[in-house]
C-alpha positions in Angstrom: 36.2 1.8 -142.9 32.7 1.8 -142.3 30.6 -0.4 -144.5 26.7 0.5 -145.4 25.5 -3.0 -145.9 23.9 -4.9 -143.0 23.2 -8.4 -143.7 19.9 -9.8 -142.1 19.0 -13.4 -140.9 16.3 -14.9 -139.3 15.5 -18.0 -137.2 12.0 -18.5 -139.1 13.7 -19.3 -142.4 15.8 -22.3 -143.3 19.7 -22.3 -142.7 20.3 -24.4 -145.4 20.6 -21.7 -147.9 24.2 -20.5 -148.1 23.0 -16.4 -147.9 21.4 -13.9 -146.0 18.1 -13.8 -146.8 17.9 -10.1 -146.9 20.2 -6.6 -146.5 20.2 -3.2 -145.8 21.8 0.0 -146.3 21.1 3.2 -145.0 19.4 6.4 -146.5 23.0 7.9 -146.8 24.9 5.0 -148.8 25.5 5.6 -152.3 23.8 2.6 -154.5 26.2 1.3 -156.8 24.1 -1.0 -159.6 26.5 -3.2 -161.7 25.8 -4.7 -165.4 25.5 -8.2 -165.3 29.4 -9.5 -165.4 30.1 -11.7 -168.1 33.1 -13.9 -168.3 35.0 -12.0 -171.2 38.5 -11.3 -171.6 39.6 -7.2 -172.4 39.9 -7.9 -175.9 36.1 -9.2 -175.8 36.6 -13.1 -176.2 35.1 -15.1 -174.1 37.0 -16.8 -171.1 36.6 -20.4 -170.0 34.6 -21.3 -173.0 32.9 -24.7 -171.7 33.8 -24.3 -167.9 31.1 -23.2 -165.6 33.6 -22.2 -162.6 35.9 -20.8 -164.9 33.4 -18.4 -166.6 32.2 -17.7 -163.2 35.8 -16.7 -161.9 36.3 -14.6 -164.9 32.8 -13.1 -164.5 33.8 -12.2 -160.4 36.9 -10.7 -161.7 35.2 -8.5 -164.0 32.4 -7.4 -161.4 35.5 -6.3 -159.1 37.0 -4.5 -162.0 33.6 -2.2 -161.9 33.3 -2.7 -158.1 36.5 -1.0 -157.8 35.8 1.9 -160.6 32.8 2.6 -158.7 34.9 2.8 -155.2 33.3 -0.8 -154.0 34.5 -3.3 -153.2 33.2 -7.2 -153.1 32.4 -6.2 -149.4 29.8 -3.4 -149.9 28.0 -5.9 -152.5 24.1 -5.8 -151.3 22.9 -8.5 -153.5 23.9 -10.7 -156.6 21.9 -12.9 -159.3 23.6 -15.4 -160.8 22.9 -16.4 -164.4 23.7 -19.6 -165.9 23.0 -20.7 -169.5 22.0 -24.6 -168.1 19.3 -26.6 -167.4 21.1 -28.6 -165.3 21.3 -28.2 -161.3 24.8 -29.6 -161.1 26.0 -26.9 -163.7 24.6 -23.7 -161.6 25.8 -25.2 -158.5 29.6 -25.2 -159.7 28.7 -22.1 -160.6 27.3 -20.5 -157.6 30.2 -22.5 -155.3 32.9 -20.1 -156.7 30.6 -17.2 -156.6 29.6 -18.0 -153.0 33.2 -19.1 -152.3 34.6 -15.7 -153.2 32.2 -13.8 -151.1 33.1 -15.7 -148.0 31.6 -14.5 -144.7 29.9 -12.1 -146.7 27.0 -14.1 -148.1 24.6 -11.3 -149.7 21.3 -12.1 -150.6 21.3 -14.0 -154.0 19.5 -15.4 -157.0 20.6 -18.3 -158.5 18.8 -19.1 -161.8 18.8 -21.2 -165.0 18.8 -19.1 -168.4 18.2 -20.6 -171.8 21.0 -18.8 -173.2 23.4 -15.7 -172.6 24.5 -12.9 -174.6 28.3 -13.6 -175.6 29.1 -16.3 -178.1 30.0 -19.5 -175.7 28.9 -17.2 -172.1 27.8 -19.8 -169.7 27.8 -17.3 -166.3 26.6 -13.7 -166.1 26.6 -12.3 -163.0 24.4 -8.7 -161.8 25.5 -7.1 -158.4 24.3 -3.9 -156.3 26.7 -2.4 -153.6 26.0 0.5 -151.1 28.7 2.3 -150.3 29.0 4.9 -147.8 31.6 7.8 -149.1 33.9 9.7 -146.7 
């Protein structure tokens, strides 16, 4: 199946980020833009409550519940941000290792940022995604 998102590199930026540093998608590819996914369970507690992977493996899940709702999949994902309620490095790194771990080969553009605090009671990891996707 075709995909619509085209990851872009270039020789004038460092390698050492673990991304593309941009993507596109063509005029004919259907946008899909996700809410941020948080790391709760269906019945609305929160998952992982004190573990920064955990809430971000919970969060990915969730994002490819909506991915797949949407027709997407992880693969036509154009960009994430990554939230984490830390202001330690060490804490949005464990975070952003799953994150970036799951997307393999596929290394969208991303945002990795420190938040004060998050929305659910104990939500460490919130994580917002676009896709393109091109439809038969």
């Amino acid at each position: 199946m075709p995909r619509a998102v085209t990851l872009i590199r270039s020789a004038a930026l460092s390698d050492v980020a673990e991304y593309a540093y941009a993507a596109t998608a063509p005029a004919e590819s259907r946008l899909v833009f996700l809410a941020g996914a948080c790391p709760l369970h269906e019945d609305g507690s929160t998952a992982a409550v004190g573990d920064y992977a955990g809430q971000a493996r919970k969060a990915v899940e969730n994002m490819e519940v909506a991915l797949r709702a949407a027709g997407a999949s992880l693969r036509d994902v154009i960009s994430t941000r990554v939230l984490v309620a830390s202001s330690r490095q060490e804490d949005l790194v464990t975070a952003w290792q799953v994150v970036r771990d799951t997307f393999g080969d596929h290394d969208v553009p991303s945002t990795l940022m420190g938040v004060t605090v998050l929305g659910y009671k104990d939500q460490l990891v919130e994580i917002e995604a676009v896709a393109a996707v091109l439809d038969a």
